[in-house]
C-alpha positions in Angstrom: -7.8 29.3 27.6 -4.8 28.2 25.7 -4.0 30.1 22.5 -2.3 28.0 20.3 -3.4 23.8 20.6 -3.6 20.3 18.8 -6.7 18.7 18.7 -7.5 14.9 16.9 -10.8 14.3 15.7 -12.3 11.1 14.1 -15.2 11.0 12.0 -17.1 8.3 9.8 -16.3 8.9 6.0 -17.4 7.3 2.5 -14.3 6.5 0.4 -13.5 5.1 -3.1 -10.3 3.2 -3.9 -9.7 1.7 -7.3 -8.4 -1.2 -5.8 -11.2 -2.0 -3.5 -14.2 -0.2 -4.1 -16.4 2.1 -2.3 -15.8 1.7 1.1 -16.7 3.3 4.9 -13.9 4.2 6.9 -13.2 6.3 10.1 -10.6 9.4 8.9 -8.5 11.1 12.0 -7.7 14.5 11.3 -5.2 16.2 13.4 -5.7 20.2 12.9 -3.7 23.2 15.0 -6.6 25.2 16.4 -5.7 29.0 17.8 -8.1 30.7 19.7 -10.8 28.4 19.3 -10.7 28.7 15.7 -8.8 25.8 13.3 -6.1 26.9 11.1 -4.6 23.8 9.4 -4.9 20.0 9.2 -1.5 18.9 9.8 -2.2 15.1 9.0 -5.3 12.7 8.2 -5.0 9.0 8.1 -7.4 6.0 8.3 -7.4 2.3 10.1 -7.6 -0.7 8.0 -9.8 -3.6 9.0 -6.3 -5.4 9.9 -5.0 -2.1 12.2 -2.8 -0.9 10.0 -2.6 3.0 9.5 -2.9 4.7 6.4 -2.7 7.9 4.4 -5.4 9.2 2.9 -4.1 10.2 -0.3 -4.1 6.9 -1.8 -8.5 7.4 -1.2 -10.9 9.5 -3.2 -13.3 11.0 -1.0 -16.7 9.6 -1.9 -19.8 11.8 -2.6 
């Protein structure tokens, strides 16, 4: 068992942007696990309908 790895996950997430509404996205998180357990999320970004990849900053989560 490694102690220290990377792992990407991508999961199905409701978003708000003023520009475009509410809209469904899928969010990749990239988080440093050790040990099983995660410690950080080093980055998230989402794929536009046209491919292009974007931060998720510029997104409110949606509730």
């Amino acid at each position: 068992m490694k102690l220290l790895y990377i792992k990407r996950k991508t999961k199905t997430e409701k978003r708000y942007s003023f520009m475009m509404g509410e809209l469904t996205t899928k969010v990749t998180y990239i988080k440093r696990y050790f040990m099983g357990l995660p410690i950080k999320t080093m980055h998230k970004y989402r794929e536009t309908y046209y491919g292009k990849v974007k931060n998720c900053d510029d997104c409110i989560l949606f509730i």
